[in-house]
N, C-alpha and C positions, 0 to 999 in steps of 0.2 A: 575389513576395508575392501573396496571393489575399484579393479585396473579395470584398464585395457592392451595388453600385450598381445603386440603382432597381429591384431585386429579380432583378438578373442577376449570375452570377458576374464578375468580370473579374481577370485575371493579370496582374502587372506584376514587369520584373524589380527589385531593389533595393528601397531605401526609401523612395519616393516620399512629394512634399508634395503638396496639392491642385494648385497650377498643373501640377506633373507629370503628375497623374491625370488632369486635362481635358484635355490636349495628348494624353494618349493615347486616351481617349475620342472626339478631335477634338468638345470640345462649347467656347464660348467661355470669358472668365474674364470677361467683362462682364455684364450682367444676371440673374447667376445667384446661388443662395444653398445652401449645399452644409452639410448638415447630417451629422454624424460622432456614431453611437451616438446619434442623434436628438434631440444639442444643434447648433446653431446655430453654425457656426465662422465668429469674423467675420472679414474678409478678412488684417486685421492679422498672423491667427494661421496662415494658407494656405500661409507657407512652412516652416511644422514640420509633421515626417513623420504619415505616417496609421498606426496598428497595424494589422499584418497582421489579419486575418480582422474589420475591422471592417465593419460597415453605415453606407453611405453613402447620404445622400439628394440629389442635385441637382434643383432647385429651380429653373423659370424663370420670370421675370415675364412676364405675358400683360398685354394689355390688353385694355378688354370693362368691358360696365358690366351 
């Protein structure tokens, strides 16, 4: 299946959920907020699949004032 994460292609084979997609990324599943067609998926919902050719946004929390 073919994203678009953070404005980079990425290929994955099968039907991947979010924790699949970050495991393959190697980016964590803690602190992060992963936004699909530019709604907010909240974590509850990260183990249903993502559509193929969707835009994805991952999201980390910084601190800083």
């Amino acid at each position: 299946m073919e994203f678009t994460v953070n404005g980079d292609q990425v290929r994955m084979p099968g039907t991947p959920d979010v924790y699949a997609l970050l495991a393959h990324l190697e980016l964590p599943d803690e602190g992060v907020a992963v936004a699909v067609e530019g709604v907010v998926r909240p974590k509850t919902q990260w183990g249903e699949p993502v559509p193929e050719y969707s835009r994805i946004d991952v999201l980390t929390a910084v601190q800083g004032g």
